[in-house]
Structures are given as structure tokens and as C-alpha cells.
C-alpha atoms as an extended CHARMM CRD file, in Angstrom:
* protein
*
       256  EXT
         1         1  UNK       CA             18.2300000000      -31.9290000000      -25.8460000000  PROA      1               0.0000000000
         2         2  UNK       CA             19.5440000000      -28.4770000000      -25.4970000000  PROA      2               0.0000000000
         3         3  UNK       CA             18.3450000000      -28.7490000000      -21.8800000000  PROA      3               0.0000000000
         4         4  UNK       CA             20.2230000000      -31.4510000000      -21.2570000000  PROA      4               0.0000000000
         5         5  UNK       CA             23.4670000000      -30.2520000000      -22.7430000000  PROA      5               0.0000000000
         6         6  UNK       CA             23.4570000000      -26.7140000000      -21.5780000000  PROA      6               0.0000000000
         7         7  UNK       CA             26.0850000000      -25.5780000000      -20.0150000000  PROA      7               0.0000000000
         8         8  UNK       CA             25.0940000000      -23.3930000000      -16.9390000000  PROA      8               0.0000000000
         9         9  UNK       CA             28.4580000000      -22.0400000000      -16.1350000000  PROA      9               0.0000000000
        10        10  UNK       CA             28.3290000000      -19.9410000000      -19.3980000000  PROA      10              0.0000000000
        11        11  UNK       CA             25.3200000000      -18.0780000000      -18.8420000000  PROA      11              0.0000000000
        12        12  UNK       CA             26.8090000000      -17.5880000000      -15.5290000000  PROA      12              0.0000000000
        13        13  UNK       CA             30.1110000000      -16.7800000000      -16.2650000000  PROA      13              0.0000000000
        14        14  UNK       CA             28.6840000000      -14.1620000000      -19.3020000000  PROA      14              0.0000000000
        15        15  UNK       CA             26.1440000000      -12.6940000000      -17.0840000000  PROA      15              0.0000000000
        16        16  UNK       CA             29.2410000000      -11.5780000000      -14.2970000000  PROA      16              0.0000000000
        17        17  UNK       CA             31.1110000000       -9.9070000000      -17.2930000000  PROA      17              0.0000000000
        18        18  UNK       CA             28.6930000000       -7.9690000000      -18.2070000000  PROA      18              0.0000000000
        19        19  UNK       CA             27.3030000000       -6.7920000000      -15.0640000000  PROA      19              0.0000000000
        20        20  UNK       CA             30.6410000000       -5.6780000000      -14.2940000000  PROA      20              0.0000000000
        21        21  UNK       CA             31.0450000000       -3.9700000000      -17.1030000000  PROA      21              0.0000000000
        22        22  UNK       CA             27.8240000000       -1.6790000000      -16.1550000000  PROA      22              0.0000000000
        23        23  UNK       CA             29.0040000000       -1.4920000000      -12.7810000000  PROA      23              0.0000000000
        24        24  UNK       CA             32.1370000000        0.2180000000      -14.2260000000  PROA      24              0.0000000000
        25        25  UNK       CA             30.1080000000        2.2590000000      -16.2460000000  PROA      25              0.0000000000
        26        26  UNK       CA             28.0690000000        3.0570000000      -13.0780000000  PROA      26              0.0000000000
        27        27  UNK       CA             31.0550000000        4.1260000000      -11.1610000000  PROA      27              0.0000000000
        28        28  UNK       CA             31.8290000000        6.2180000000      -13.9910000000  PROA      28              0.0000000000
        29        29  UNK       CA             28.6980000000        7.8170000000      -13.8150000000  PROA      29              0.0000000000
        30        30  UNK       CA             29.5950000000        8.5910000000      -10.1660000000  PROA      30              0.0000000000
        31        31  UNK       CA             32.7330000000       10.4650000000      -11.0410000000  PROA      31              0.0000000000
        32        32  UNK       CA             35.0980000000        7.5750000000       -9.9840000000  PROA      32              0.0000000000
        33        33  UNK       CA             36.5190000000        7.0280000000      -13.6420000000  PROA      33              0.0000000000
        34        34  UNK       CA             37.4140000000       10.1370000000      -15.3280000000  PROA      34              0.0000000000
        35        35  UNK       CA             39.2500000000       11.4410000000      -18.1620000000  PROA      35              0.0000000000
        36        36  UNK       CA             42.0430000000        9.2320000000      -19.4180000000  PROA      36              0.0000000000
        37        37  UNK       CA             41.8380000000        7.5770000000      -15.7180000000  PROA      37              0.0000000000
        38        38  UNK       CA             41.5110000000        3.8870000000      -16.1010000000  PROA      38              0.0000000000
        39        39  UNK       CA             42.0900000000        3.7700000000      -20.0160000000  PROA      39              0.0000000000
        40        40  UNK       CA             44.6430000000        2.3070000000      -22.0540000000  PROA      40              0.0000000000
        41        41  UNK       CA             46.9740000000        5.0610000000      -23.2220000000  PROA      41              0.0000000000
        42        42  UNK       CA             49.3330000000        3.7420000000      -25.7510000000  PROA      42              0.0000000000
        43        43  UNK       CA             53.1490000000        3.7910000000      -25.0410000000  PROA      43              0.0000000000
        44        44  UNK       CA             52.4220000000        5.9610000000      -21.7440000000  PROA      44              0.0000000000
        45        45  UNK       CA             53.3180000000        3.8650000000      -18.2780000000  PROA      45              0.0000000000
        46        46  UNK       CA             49.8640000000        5.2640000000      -17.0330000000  PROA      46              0.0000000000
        47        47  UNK       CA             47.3800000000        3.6160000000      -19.2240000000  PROA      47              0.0000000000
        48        48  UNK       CA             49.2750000000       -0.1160000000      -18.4660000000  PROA      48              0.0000000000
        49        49  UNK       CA             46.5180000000       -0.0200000000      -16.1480000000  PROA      49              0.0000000000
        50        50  UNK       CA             44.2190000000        0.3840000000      -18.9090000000  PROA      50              0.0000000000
        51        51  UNK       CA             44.9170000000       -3.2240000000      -19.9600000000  PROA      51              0.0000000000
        52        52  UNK       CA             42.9810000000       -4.7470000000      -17.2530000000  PROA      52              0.0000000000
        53        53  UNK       CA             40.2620000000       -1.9500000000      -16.1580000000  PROA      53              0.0000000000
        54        54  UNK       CA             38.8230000000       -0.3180000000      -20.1940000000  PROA      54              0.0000000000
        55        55  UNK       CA             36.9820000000       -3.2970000000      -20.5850000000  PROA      55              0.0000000000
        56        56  UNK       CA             34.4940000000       -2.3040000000      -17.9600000000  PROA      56              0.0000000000
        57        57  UNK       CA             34.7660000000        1.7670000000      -18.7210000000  PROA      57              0.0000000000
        58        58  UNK       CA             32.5430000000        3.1120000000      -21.5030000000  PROA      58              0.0000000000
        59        59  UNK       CA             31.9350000000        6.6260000000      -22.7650000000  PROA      59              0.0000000000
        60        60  UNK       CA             28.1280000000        6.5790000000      -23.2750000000  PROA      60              0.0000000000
        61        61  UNK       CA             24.8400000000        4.5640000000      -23.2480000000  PROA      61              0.0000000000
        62        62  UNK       CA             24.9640000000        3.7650000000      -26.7330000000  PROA      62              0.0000000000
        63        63  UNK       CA             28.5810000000        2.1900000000      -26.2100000000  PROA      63              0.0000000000
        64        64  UNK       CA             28.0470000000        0.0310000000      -23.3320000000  PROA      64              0.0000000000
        65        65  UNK       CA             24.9050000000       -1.0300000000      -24.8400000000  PROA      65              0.0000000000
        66        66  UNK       CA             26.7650000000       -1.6760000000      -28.3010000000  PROA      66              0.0000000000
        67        67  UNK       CA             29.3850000000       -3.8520000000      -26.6140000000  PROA      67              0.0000000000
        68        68  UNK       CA             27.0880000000       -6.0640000000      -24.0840000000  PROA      68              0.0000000000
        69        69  UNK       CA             25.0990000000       -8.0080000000      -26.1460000000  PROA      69              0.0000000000
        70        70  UNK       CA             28.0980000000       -9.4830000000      -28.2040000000  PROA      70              0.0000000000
        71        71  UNK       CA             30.3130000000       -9.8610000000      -24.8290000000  PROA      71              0.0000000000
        72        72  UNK       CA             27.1980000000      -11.8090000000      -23.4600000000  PROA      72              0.0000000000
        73        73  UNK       CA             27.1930000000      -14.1420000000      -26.2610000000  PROA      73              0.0000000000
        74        74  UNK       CA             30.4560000000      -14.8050000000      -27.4450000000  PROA      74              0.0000000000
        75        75  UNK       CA             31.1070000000      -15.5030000000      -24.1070000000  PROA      75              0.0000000000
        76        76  UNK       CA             28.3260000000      -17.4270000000      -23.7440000000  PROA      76              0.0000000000
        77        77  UNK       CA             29.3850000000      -19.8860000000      -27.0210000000  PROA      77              0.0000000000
        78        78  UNK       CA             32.8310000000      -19.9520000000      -26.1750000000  PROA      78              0.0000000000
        79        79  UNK       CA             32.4350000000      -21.5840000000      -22.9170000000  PROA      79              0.0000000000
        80        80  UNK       CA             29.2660000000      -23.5280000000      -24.1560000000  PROA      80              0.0000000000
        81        81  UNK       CA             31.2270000000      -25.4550000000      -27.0120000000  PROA      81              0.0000000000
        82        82  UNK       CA             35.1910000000      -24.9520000000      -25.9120000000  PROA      82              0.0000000000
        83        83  UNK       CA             34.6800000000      -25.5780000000      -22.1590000000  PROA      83              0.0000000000
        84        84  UNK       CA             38.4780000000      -27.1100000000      -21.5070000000  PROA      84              0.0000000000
        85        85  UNK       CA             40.1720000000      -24.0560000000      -22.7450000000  PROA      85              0.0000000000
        86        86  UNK       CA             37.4970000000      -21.3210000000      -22.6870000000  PROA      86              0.0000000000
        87        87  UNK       CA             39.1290000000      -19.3100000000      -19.7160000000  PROA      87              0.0000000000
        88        88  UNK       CA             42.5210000000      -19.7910000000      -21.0170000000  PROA      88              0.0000000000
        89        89  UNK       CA             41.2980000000      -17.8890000000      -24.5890000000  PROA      89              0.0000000000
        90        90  UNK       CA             39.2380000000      -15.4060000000      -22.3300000000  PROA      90              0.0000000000
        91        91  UNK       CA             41.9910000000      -14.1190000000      -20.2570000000  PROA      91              0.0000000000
        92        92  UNK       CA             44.7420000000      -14.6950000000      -22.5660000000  PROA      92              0.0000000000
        93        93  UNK       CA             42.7590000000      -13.3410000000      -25.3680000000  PROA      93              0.0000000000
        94        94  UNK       CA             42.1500000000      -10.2050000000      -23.1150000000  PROA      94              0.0000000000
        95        95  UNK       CA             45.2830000000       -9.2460000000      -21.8920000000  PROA      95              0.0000000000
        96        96  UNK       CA             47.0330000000       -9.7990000000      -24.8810000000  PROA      96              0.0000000000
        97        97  UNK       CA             44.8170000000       -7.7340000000      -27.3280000000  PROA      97              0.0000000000
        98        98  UNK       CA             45.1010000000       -5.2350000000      -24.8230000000  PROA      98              0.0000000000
        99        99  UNK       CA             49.1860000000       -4.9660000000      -24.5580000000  PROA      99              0.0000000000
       100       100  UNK       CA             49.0860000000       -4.8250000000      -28.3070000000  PROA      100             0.0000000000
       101       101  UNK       CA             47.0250000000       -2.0740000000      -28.5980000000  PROA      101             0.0000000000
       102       102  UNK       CA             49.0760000000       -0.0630000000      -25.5850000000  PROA      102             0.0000000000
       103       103  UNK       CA             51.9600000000       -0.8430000000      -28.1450000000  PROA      103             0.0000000000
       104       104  UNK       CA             50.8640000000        0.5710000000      -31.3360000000  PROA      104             0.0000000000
       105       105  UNK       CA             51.5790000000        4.0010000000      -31.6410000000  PROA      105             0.0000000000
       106       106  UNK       CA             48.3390000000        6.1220000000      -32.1270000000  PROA      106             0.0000000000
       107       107  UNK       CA             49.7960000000        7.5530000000      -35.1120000000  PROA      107             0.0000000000
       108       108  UNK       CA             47.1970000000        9.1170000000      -37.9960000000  PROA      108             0.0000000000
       109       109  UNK       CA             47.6760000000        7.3390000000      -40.5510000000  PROA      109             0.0000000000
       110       110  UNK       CA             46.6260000000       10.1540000000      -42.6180000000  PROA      110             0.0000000000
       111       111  UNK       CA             48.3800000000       13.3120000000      -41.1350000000  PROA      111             0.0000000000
       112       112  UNK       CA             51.6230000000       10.8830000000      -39.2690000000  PROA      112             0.0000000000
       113       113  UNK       CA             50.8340000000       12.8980000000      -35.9120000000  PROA      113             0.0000000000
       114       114  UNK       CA             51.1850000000       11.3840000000      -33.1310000000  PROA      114             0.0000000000
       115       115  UNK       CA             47.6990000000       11.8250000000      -31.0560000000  PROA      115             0.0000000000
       116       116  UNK       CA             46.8310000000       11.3480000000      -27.3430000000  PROA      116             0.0000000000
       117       117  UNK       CA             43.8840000000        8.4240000000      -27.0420000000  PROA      117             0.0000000000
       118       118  UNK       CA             42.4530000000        7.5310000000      -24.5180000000  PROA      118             0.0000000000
       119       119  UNK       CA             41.0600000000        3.9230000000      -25.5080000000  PROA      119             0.0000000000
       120       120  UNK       CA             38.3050000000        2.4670000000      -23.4080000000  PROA      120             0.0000000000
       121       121  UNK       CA             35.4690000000       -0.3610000000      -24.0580000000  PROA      121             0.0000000000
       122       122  UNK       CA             35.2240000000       -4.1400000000      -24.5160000000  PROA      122             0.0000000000
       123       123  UNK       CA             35.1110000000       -4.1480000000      -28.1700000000  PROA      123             0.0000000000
       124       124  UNK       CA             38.6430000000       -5.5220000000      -28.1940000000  PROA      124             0.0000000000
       125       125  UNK       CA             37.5350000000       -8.4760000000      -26.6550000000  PROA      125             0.0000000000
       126       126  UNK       CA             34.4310000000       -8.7430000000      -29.1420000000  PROA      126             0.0000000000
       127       127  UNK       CA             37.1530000000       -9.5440000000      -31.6930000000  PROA      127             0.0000000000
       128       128  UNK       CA             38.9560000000      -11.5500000000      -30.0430000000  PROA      128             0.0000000000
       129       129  UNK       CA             35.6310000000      -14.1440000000      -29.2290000000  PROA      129             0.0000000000
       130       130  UNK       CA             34.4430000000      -13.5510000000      -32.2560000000  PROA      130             0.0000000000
       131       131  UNK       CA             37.4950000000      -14.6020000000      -34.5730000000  PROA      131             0.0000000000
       132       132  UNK       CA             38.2310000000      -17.4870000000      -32.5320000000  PROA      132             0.0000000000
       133       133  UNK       CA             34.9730000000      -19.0930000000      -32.2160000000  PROA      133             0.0000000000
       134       134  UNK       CA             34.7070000000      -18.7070000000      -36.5610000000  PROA      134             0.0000000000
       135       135  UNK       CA             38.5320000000      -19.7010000000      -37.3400000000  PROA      135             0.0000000000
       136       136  UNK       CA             38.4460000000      -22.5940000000      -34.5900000000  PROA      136             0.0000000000
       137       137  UNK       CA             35.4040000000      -24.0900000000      -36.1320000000  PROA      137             0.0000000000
       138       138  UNK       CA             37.3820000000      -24.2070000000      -39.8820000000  PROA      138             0.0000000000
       139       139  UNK       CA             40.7380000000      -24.8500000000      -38.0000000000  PROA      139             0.0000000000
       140       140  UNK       CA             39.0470000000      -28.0370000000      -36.4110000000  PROA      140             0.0000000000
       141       141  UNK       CA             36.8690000000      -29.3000000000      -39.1660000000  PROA      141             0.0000000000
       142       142  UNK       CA             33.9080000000      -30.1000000000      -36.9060000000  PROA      142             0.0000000000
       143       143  UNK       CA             30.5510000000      -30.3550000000      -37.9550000000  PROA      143             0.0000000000
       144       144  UNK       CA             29.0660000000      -28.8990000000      -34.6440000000  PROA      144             0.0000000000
       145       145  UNK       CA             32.0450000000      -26.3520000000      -34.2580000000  PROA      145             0.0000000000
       146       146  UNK       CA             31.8580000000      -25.2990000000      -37.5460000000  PROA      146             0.0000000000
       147       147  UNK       CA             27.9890000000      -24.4210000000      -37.0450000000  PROA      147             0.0000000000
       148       148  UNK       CA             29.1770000000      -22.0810000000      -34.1760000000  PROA      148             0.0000000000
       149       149  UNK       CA             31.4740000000      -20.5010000000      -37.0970000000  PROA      149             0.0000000000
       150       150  UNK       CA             28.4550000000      -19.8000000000      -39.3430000000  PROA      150             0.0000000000
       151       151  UNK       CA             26.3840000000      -18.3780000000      -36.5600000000  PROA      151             0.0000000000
       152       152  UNK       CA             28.9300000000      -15.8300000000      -35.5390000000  PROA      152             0.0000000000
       153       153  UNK       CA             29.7240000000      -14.8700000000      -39.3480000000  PROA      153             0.0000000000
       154       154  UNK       CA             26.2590000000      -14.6510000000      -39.8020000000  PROA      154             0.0000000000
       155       155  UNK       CA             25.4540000000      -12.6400000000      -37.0280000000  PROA      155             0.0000000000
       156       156  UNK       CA             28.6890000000      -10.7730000000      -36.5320000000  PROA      156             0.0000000000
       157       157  UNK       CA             30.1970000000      -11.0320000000      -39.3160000000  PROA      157             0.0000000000
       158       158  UNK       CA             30.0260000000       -6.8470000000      -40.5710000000  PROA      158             0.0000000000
       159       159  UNK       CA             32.9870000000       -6.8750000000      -37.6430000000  PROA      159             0.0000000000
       160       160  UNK       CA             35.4110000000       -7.5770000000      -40.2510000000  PROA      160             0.0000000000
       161       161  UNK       CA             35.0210000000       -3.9650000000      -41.7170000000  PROA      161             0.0000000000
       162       162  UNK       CA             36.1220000000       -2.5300000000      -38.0780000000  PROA      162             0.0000000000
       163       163  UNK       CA             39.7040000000       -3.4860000000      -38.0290000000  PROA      163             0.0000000000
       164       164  UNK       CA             40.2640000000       -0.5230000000      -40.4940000000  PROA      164             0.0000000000
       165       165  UNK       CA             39.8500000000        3.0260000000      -39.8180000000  PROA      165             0.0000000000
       166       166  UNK       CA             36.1800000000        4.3620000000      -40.1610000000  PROA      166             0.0000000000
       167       167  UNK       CA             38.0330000000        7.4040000000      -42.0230000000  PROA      167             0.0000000000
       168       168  UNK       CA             38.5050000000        4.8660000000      -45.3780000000  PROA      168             0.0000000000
       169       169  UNK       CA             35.4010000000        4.6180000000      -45.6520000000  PROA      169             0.0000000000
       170       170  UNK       CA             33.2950000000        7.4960000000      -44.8440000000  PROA      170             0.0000000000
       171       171  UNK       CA             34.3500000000       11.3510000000      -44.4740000000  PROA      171             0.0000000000
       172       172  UNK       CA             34.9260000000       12.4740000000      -41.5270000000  PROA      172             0.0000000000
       173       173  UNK       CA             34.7030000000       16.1910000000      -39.5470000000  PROA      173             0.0000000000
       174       174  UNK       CA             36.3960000000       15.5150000000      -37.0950000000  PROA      174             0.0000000000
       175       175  UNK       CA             38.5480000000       11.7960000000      -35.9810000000  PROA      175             0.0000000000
       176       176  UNK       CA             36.8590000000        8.8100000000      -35.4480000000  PROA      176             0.0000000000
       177       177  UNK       CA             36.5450000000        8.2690000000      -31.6550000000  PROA      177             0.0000000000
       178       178  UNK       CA             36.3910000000        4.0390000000      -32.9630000000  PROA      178             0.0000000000
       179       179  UNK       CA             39.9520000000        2.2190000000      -31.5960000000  PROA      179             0.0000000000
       180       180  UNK       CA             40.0560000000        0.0700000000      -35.3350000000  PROA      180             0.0000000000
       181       181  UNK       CA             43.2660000000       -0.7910000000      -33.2250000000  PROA      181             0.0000000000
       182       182  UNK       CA             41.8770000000       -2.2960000000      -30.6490000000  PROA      182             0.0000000000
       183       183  UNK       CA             39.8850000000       -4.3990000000      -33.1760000000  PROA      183             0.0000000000
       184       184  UNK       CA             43.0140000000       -5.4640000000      -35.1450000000  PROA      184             0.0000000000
       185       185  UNK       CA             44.5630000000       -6.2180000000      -31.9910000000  PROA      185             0.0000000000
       186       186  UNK       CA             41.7310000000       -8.4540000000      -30.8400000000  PROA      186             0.0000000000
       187       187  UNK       CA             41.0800000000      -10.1600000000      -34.8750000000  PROA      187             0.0000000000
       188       188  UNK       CA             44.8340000000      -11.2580000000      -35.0480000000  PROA      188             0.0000000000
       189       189  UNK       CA             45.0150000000      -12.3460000000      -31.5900000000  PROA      189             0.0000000000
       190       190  UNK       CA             41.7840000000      -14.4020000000      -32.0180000000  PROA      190             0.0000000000
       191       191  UNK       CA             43.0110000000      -15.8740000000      -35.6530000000  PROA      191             0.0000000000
       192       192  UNK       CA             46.4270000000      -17.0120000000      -33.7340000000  PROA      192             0.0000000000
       193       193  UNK       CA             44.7430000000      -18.4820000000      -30.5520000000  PROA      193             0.0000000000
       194       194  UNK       CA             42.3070000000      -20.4970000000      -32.6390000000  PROA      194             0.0000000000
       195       195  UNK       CA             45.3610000000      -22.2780000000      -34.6100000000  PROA      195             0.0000000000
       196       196  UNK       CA             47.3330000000      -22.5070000000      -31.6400000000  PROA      196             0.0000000000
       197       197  UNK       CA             44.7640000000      -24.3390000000      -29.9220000000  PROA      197             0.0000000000
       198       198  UNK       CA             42.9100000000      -26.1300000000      -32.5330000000  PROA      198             0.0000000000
       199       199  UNK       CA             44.1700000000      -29.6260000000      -31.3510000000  PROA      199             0.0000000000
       200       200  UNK       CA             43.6180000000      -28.8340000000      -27.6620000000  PROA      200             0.0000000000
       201       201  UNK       CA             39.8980000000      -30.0430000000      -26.0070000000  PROA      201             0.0000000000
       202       202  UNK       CA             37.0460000000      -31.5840000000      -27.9520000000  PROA      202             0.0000000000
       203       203  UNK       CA             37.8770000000      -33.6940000000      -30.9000000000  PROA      203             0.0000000000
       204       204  UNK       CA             35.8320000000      -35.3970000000      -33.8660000000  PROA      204             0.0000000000
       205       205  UNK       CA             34.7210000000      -38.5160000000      -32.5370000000  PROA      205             0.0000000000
       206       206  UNK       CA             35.3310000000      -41.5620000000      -34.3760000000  PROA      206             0.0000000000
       207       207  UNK       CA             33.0820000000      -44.8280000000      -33.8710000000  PROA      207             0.0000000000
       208       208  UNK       CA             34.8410000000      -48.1540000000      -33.7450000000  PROA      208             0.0000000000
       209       209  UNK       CA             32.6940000000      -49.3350000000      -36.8910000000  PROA      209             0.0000000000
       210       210  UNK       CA             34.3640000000      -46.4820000000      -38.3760000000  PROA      210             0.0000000000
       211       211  UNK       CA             38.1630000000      -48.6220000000      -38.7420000000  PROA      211             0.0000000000
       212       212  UNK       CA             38.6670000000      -50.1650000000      -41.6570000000  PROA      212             0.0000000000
       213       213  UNK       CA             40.0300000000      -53.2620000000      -39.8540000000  PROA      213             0.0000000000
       214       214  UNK       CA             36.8980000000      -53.5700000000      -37.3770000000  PROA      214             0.0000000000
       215       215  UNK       CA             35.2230000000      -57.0950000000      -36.7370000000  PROA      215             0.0000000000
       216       216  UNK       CA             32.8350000000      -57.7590000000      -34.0490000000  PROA      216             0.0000000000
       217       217  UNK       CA             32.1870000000      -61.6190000000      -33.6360000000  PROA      217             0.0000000000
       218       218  UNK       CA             29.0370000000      -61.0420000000      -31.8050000000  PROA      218             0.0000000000
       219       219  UNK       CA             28.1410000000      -58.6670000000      -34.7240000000  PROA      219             0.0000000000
       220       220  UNK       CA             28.4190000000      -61.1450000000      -36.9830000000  PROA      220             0.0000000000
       221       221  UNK       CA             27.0750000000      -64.3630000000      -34.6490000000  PROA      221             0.0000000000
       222       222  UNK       CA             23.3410000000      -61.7280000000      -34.4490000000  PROA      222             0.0000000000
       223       223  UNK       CA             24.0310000000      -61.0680000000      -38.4780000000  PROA      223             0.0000000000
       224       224  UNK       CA             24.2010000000      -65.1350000000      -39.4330000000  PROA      224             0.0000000000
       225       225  UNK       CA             21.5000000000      -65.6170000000      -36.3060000000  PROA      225             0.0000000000
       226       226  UNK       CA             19.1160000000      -63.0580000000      -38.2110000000  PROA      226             0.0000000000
       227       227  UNK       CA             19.3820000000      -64.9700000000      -41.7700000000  PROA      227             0.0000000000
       228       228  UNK       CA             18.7180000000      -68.1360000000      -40.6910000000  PROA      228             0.0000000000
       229       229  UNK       CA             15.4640000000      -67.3360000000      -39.1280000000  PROA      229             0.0000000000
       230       230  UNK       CA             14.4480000000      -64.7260000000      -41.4570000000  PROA      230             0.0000000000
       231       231  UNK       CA             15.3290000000      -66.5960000000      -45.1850000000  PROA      231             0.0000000000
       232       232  UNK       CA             12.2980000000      -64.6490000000      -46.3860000000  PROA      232             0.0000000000
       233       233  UNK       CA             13.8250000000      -61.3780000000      -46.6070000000  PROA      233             0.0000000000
       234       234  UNK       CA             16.5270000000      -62.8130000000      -48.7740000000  PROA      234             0.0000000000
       235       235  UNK       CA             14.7350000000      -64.7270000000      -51.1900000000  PROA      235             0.0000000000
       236       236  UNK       CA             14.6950000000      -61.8730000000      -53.8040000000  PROA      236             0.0000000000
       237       237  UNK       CA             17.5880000000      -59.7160000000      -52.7410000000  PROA      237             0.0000000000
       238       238  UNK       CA             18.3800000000      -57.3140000000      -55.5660000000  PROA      238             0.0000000000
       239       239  UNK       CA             21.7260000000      -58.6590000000      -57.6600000000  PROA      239             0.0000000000
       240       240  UNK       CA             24.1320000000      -57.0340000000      -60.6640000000  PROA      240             0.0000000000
       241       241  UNK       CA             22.9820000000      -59.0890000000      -63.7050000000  PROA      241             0.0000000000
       242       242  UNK       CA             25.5600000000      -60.4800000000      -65.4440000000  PROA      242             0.0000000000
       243       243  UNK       CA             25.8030000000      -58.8570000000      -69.4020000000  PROA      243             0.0000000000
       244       244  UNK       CA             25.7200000000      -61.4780000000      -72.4740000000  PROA      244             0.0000000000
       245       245  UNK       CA             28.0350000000      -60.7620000000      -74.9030000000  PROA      245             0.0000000000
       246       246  UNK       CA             25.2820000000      -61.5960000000      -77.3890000000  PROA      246             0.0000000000
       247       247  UNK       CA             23.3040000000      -58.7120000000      -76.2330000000  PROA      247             0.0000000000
       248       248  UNK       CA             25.3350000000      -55.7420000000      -77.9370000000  PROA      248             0.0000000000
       249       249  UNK       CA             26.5470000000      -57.9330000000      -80.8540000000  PROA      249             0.0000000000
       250       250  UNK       CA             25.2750000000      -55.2390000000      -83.3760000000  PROA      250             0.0000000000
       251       251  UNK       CA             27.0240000000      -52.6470000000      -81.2150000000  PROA      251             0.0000000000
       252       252  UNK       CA             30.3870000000      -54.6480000000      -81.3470000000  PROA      252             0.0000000000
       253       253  UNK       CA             30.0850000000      -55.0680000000      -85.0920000000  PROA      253             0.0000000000
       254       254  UNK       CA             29.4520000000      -51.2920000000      -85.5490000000  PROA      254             0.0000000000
       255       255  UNK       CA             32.6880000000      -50.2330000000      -83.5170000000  PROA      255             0.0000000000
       256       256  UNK       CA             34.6160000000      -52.6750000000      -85.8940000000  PROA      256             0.0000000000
């Protein structure tokens, strides 16, 4: 069954986003990408490139590693199970996380100084996949949709705790090098794009015999067909007996 339903173009179109983001992290590794080059730098005209190129930068091993099983699949259920609109919350999802995040000022929210980041990774779009595919399942109502939901908060669902800065919870030496902006950015974005399109593509199918008004005549010609040549199987057909007053007598007198 899954065979038959399987939706190739997802494993395809997962599989090209995440070999390109290890091609940008190769290219990196070659000296192409350095520094703040190719990052989103918030409020600076220079990292407006950022928006379209940090998805495919990383700073280490551990952080492109981090980032490419979830990319693969999210992006692997979203256009599995939302193929009408999938590249529509993709790319919107994307570039609109990312102009949110070049728009917050990287203020400590500690201190109030204003610091220079450099903010690089797909994490932001993590978010974004990840909150739509659970809020578009419980935005929808659908049985299979909502099973997509429960997978994702099931297996992704400690994401919540990075849309707040890492220094709430833990004590720090030095600044976090986590963007818990760029997973805010992505979270709200996702929440919004779910309701926004939670009456666009597939919708709960409803089966004729479903109406409360529905009458097939050949339904019922096979139905009266079937009890005249099977009388057997309604000779002792199990009926509401009808109570005799008589019966609870005492119990009437009692109440009296």
C-alpha cells in the first residue's frame, strides 16, 4: 500500500536539498564561504543575501549533520501528504522566516547590546516544516493529517524549547552561538501558513451514503431482492420487547 501511494517526487525533491546543503558546506570547506560572507546579518544590507544562501552554509560537522536529517524528512512529509501546496509552504516558508530574522535586532536580551551575528544553517526552515505539518494536521481535522501531526510531535517535538534563548535555561560562559531567532521566526511563520492554508488541497472525503438525504433505488431493489430469497435469516431477527405494565406493579405501588 505504501508502495503504491508513495510519492517519488519527495524523496527526490528532499534528497536535492540536502545535497546542496553539503555542497555548500563543501565549498565552505574550500574557502569559498567565509566569515560573515553568505550569512544573514540582521539589519545590515550585506547579509540580505543571507536570506537565500545560510540555508546551505554551516559552521561544523556536527551542525550540518544536526540539521539534515530533519530537512530530509520534513521535507519528505510535507510533499508526501500536502503535494498541491508543498512548494508554495517550502519557498514561502523559507524566505519569509528568513526576512524576519534579518529584521529582528540581535539585541541581548540580557545585557540590551546590540551584537554582530552572523546567522547561518537550515534550522530556520526545520521550524518552519515542522510547525506546519503538526498545526495543519489539528487546523484540518484529518485523521491521516493529523497522524503526520503526532509523528512530528513525537519525534520533533523537544523543538519547541528552541525558540527561546539557550541562556534561560542553562548557564552560559560565553553566548550561545544557537539563532533561537531564527527558530521563532520559522515556529510563527509555520503556525500562520498552516491556518492560512488549511482549506487549500486535500480535504476530508465524504461518501455519498454519508448525506442524510441519500437513497439509492438500486440499493434498495438488491436490499428487498436479498429478503425475499433469503427469509431464513429473518425468521428470528432480534426485536425491543414490549414492557407489561403488570410486570413492575409492586414497583409502581412502592413509588406511590
Amino acid at each position: 500500500m505504501l508502495k503504491e501511494s508513495l510519492n517519488y517526487r519527495a524523496v527526490i525533491y528532499a534528497t536535492i536539498m540536502v545535497s546542496a546543503m553539503w555542497l555548500g558546506f563543501f565549498l565552505q570547506y574550500l574557502g569559498l564561504f567565509d566569515g560573515c560572507s553568505g550569512a544573514i546579518i540582521p539589519l545590515n544590507p550585506e547579509g540580505l543575501k543571507g536570506i537565500f544562501l545560510s540555508p546551505f552554509l554551516h559552521g561544523n560537522i556536527e551542525h550540518i549533520f544536526g540539521n539534515s536529517v530533519p530537512i530530509f524528512v520534513l521535507i519528505f512529509l510535507l510533499f508526501q501528504f500536502y503535494p498541491f501546496i508543498a512548494k508554495k509552504v517550502f519557498f514561502l516558508g523559507w524566505f519569509v522566516s528568513a526576512f524576519l530574522v534579518w529584521l529582528l535586532p540581535p539585541i541581548d536580551i540580557f545585557t540590551g547590546n546590540f551584537n554582530f551575528v552572523c546567522i547561518i544553517g537550515a534550522s530556520g526552515i526545520v521550524y518552519v516544516l515542522a510547525f506546519f505539518l503538526f498545526f495543519s494536521g489539528v487546523f484540518r481535522w484529518n485523521m491521516k493529517l493529523l497522524t503526520v501531526s503526532l509523528i512530528v510531535a513525537l519525534y520533533y517535538g523537544s523543538l519547541v524549547w528552541g525558540v527561546m534563548p539557550e541562556e534561560l535555561f542553562t548557564n552560559l560562559e560565553e553566548p550561545s552561538r544557537i539563532s533561537w531567532q531564527s527558530h521563532l521566526s520559522g515556529a510563527v511563520v509555520g503556525m500562520i501558513m498552516a491556518f492560512v492554508f488549511r482549506k487549500t488541497g486535500e480535504k476530508n472525503k465524504r461518501f455519498i451514503w454519508q448525506f442524510p438525504n441519500y437513497y439509492s433505488e438500486k440499493d434498495d431493489k438488491l436490499w428487498q431482492e436479498y429478503k425475499e430469497n433469503h427469509p431464513d435469516d429473518f425468521m428470528e431477527l432480534p426485536y425491543l420487547k414490549k414492557e407489561d405494565p403488570w410486570d413492575h406493579l409492586d414497583k409502581i405501588r412502592k413509588n406511590e
